[in-house]
C-alpha positions in Angstrom: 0.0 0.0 0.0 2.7 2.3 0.9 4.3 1.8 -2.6 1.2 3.0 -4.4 0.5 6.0 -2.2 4.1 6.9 -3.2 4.0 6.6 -6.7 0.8 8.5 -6.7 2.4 11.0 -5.0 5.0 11.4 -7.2 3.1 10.8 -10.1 1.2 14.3 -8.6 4.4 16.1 -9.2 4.0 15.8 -12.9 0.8 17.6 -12.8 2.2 20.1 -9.4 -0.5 18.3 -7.6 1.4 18.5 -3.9 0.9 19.2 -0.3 2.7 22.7 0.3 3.1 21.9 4.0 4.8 18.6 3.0 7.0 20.3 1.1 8.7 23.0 3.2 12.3 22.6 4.0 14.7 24.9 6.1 18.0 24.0 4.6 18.7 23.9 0.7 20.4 20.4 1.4 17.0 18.7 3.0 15.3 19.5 -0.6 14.5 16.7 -2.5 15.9 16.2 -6.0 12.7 15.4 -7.9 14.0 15.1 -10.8 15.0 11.4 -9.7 12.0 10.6 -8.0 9.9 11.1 -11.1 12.4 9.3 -13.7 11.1 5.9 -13.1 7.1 7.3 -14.3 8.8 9.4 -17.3 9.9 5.6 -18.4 7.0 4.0 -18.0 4.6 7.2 -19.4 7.1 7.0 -22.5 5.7 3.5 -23.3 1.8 4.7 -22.4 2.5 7.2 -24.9 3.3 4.8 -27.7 0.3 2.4 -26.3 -2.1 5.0 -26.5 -0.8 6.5 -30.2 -1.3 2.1 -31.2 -5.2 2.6 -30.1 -5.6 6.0 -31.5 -3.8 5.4 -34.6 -1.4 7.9 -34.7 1.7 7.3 -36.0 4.2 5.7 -33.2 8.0 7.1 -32.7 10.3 7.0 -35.1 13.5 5.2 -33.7 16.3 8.0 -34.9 14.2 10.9 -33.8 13.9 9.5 -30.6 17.2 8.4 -30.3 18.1 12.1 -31.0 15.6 13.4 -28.2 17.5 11.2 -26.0 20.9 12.3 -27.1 20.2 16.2 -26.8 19.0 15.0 -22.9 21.9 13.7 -22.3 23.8 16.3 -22.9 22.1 19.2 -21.4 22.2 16.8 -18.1 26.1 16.5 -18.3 26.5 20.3 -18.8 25.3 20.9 -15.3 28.3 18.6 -14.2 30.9 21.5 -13.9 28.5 23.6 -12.5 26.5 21.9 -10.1 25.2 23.4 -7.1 25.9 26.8 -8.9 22.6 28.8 -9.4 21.7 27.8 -5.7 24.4 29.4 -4.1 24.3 32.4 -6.0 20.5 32.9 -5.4 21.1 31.8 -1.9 24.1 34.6 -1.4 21.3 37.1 -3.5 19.0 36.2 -0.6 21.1 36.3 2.6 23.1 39.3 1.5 20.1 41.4 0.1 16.6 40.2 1.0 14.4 42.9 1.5 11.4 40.8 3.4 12.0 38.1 5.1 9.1 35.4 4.2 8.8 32.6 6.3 10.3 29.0 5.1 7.7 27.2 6.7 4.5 29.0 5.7 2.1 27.1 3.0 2.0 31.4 1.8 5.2 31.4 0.7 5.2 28.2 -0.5 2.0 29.4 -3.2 3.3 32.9 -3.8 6.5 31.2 -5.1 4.2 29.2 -7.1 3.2 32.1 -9.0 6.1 33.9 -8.8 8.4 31.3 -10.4 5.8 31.0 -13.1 5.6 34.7 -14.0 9.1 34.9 -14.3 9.2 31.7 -16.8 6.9 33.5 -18.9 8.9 36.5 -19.5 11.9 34.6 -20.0 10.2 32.2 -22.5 9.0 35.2 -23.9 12.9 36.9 -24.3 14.4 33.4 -25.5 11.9 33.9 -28.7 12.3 37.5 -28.9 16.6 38.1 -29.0 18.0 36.2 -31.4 21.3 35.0 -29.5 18.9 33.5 -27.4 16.5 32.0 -29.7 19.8 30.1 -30.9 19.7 28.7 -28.0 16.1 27.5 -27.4 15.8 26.6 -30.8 16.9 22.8 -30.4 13.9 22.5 -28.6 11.3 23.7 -31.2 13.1 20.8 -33.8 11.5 18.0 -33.3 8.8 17.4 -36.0 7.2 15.2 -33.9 4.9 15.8 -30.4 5.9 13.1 -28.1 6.8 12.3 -24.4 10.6 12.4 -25.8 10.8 15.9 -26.9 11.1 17.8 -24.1 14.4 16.3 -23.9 15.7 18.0 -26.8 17.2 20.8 -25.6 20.5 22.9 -25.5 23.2 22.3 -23.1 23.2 26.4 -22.4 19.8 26.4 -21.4 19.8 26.1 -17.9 21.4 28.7 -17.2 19.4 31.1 -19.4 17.0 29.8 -17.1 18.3 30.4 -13.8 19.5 33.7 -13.8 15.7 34.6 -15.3 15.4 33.8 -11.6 17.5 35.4 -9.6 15.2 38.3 -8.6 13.1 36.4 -7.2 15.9 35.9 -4.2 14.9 39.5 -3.1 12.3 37.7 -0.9 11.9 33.9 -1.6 13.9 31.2 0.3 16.4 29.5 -1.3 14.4 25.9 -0.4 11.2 27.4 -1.9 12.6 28.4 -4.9 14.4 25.4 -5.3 11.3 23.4 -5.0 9.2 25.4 -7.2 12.7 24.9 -10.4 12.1 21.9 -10.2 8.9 21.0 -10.4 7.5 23.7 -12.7 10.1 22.4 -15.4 8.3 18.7 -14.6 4.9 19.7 -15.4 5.7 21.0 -18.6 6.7 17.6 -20.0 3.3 16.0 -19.9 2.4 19.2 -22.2 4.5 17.5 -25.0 1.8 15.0 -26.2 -0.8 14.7 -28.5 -2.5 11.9 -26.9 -4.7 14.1 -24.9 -7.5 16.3 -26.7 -8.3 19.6 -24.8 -9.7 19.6 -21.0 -12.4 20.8 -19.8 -13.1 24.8 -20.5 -12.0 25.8 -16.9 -8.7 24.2 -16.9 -8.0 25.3 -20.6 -8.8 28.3 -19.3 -6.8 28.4 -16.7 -3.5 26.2 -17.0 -0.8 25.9 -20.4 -2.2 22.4 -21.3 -1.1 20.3 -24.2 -3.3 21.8 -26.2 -2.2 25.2 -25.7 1.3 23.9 -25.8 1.1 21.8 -29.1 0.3 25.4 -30.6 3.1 26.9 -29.1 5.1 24.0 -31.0 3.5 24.3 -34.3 5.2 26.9 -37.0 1.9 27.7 -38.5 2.3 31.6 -38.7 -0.9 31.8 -36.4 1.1 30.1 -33.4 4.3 31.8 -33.9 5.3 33.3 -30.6 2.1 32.6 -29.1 1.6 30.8 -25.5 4.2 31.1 -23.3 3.2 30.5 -19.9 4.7 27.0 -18.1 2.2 26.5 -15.6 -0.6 29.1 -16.4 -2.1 30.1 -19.5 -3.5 33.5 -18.0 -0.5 35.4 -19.0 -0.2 35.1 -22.4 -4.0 35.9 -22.0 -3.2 38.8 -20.3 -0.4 40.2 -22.4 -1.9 39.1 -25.5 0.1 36.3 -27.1 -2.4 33.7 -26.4 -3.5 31.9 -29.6 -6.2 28.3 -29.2 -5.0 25.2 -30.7 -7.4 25.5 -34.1 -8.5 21.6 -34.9 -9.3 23.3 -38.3 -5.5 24.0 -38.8 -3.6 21.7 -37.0 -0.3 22.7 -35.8 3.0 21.4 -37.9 5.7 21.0 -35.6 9.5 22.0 -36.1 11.1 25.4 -37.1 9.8 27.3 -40.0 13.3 26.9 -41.6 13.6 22.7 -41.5 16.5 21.3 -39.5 18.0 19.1 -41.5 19.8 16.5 -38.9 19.8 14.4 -35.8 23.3 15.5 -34.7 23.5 17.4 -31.7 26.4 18.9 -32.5 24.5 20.7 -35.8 21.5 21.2 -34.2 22.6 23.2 -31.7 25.1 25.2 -33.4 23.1 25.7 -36.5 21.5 29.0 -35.3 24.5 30.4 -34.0 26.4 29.9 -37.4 23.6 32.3 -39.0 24.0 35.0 -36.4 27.6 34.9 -37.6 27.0 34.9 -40.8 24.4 37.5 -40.9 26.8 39.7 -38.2 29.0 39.8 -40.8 27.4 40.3 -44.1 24.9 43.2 -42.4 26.3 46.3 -42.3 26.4 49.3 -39.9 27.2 48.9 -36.0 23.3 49.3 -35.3 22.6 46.7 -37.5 25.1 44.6 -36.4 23.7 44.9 -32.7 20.6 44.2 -34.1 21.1 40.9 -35.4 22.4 39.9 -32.0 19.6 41.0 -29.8 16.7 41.5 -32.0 14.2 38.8 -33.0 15.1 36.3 -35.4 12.9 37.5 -38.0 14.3 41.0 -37.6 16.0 42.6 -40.8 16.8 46.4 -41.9 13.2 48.4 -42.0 11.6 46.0 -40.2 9.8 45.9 -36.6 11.9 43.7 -33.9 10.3 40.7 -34.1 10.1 40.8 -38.3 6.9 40.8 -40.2 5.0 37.8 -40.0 3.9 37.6 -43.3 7.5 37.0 -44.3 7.1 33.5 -42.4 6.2 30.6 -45.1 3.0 29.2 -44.3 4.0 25.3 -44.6 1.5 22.8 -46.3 -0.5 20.6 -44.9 1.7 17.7 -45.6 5.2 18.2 -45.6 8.1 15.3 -45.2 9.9 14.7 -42.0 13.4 14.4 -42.0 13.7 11.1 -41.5 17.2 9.3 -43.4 16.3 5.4 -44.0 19.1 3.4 -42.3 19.6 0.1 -43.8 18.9 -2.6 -41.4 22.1 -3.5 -40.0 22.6 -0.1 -39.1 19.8 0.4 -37.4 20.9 -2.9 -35.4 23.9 -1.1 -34.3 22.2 2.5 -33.8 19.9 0.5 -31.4 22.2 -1.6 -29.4 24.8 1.0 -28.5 22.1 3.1 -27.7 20.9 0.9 -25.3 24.3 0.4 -23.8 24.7 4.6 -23.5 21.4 5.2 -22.0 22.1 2.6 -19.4 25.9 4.4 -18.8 24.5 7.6 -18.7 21.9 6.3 -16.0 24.6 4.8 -13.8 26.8 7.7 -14.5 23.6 9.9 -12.8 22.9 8.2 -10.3 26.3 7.7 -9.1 27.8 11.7 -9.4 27.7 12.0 -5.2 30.3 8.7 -4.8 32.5 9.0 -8.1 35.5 10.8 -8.2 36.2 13.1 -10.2 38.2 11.5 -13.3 35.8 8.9 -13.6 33.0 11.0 -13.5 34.9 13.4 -16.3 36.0 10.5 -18.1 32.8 8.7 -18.6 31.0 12.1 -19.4 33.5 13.3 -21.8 33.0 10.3 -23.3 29.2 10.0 -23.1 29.4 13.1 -25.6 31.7 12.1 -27.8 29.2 9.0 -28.3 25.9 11.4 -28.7 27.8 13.4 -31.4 29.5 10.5 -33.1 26.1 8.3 -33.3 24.4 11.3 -34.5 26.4 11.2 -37.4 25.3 8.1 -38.3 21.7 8.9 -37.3 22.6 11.7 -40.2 23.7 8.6 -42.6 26.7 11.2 -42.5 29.7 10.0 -44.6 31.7 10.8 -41.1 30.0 8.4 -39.3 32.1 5.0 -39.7 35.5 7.2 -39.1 33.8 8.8 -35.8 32.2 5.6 -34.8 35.7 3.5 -34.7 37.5 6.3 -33.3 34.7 5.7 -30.5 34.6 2.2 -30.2 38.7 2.3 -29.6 38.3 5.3 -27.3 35.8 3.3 -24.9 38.8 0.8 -23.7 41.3 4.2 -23.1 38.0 4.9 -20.8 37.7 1.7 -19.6 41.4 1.5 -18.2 40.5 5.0 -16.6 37.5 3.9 -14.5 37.5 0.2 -14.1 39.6 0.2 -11.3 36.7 2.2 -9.2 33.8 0.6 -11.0 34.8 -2.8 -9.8 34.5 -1.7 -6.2 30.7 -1.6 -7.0 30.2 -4.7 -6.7 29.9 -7.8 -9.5 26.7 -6.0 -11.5 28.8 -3.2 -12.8 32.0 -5.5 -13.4 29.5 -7.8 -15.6 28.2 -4.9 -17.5 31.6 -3.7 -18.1 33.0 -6.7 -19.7 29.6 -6.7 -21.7 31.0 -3.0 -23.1 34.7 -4.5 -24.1 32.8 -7.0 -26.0 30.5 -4.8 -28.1 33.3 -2.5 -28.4 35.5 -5.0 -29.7 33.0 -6.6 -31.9 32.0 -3.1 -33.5 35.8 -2.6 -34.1 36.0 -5.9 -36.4 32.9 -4.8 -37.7 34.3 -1.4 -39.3 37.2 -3.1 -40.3 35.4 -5.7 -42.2 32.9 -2.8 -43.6 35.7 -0.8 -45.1 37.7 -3.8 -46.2 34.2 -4.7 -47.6 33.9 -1.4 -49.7 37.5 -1.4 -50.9 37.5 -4.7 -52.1 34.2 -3.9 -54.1 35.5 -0.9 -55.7 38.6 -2.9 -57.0 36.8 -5.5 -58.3 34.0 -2.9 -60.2 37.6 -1.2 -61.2 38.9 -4.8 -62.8 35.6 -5.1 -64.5 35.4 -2.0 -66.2 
């Protein structure tokens, strides 16, 4: 019984359905990381998903976009690694050095007003990351994905956090550092349910009321009727108030993705891709103003135009459109799909693990981690750098395994096991480049010889 009242509880957290007074805490080390305690549900509501899209008949994942979700969440994740703890002490400094009320921890008040508070504040700074272009390079990753599923929240860009953070920081004038702390977390939870198309629209009230998926799938879609519209995390009410709310139209559904079509799965182009045309455009543009402009204007911005660009310069996108989607040939998609398998279950031991690792084998195995999300995503790409990248990577993992083995062991005989299980796939996917491009070179002589 006790299990089920604490998965319900948890599974409340997805939805910010919670017991204030339960979750007061004096000290910034007694708040809970909640981010763990819902990662088993996000798991199992990733499956539902697919379930649910069988019965409805909606199309189900498609294996390299979702590996690519994955990828871009692993990444952001491991960016926080050099920095963790970092936005908490400087919001708790903010607060202890220059407060101007003093709120009480332990009230259920505080505990709401930082409900709204924290909301408010995401708002405007989801707002600003549309509205300046350097920052829009940086959010962009996230409006990629072409498809609406339980896996695309994860596609985000490793600079993201702290765009969001520091959107914060005011808010240390009078919050307390465990309330605020709370409220990060679990406002950034609730919006991943929004990333669905499985559920229609709620009742009026609540659409009303709360940014649903509804409201959210039109923030997603790059009709020009839901460009820049519906901001809010948590509430709908202010875009409603500030007048960038737009419904989800079930006469024009919305297409997801950016209106210019991002043309890869590779982390390392998708989220450089909008900072390359700032560059570009920096440079070609010409007069200081303008220059400036391009930086911290909107991205539809140009000469003679208002900041955010004229919106009927946006193409309107057809109905049907083609997903980027490369066909891998079967044996690749093998291979995408076990090593895969064998980095999401790293990356989870690697997470869970942080507080007792030291410091090399936590670099180590992230560094790596990385180099794999990159390298696969090459192949994901069907990217002539692939095979190079991907043997590099397979004879890189024993360098890393030399590095951490010897404190990996001391976890027992489960992670020794899963390690030699590693050595073999590497060394198997070693002969298996080798044999592919001695493959390839001996077919080219022999159409050579018989020309």
């Amino acid at each position: 019984m006790e299990v089920v009242q604490e998965t319900a509880k948890r599974f409340g957290y997805l939805f910010y359905v919670m017991d204030p007074r339960a979750h007061n805490y004096e000290k910034i080390d007694q708040v809970k990381d909640y981010y763990k305690e819902v990662a088993p549900l996000f798991f199992v509501t990733i499956l539902l998903e697919q379930v649910v899209r069988y019965y409805q008949k909606k199309p189900l994942w498609r294996m390299s976009d979702t590996i690519s979700n994955t990828f871009h969440g692993f990444l952001m994740d491991l960016s926080k690694i050099p920095f963790k703890g970092a936005e908490v002490w400087v919001y708790a400094w903010i607060y202890k050095n220059h407060r101007l009320i003093d709120l009480p921890w332990d009230s259920p008040w505080t505990w709401i007003a930082c409900w709204f508070i924290t909301d408010f504040c995401y708002y405007w700074m989801h707002r600003m990351i549309h509205q300046v272009n350097i920052l829009w390079a940086i959010h962009e990753t996230h409006h990629t994905p072409e498809d609406m599923m339980f896996t695309s929240p994860m596609r985000n860009h490793i600079f993201l956090l702290p765009i969001h953070w520091i959107t914060y920081m005011p808010m240390a004038l009078a919050i307390p550092p465990t309330t605020y702390l709370v409220h990060y977390q679990i406002s950034i939870i609730y919006q991943y349910w929004l990333h669905s198309e499985i559920i229609d629209k709620l009742p009026a009230p609540l659409e009303y009321v709360l940014s649903t998926p509804s409201h959210h799938r039109a923030h997603h879609g790059r009709n020009r009727r839901y460009i820049d519209k519906n901001f809010g995390g948590f509430l709908i009410i202010w875009d409603r108030i500030f007048g960038t709310f737009e419904p989800e139209d079930p006469e024009e559904k919305p297409l997801y993705g950016c209106t210019t079509q991002m043309k890869s799965y590779n982390p390392l182009i998708v989220q450089t891709r909008h900072f390359k045309n700032i560059w570009n455009r920096f440079w070609e543009i010409e007069g200081i103003g303008n220059k400036l402009s391009v930086i911290f204007k909107g991205p539809g911005w140009s000469p003679g135009k208002p900041w955010t660009g004229n919106i009927e310069d946006i193409p309107h996108p057809p109905p049907h459109f083609e997903k980027y989607d490369p066909q891998l040939p079967p044996l690749s998609r093998c291979y995408a799909f076990i090593h895969f398998s064998f980095l999401v279950n790293a990356y989870y031991m690697l997470a869970l693990n942080i507080p007792v690792l030291s410091k090399l084998t936590t670099g180590t195995t992230a560094a790596f981690i990385a180099y794999s999300c990159i390298s696969m995503g090459f192949m994901l790409d069907k990217s002539r750098y692939a095979p190079p990248f991907e043997f590099l990577r397979c004879i890189l993992y024993f360098v890393v395994d030399k590095i951490i083995f010897p404190e990996v062991r001391s976890f027992g005989i489960a992670p020794v096991i899963v390690m030699y299980a590693n050595r073999t796939l590497a060394a198997m996917s070693i002969a298996f480049w080798i044999s592919l491009y001695l493959y390839e070179n001996l077919r080219k002589i022999y159409k050579e010889k018989n020309l």
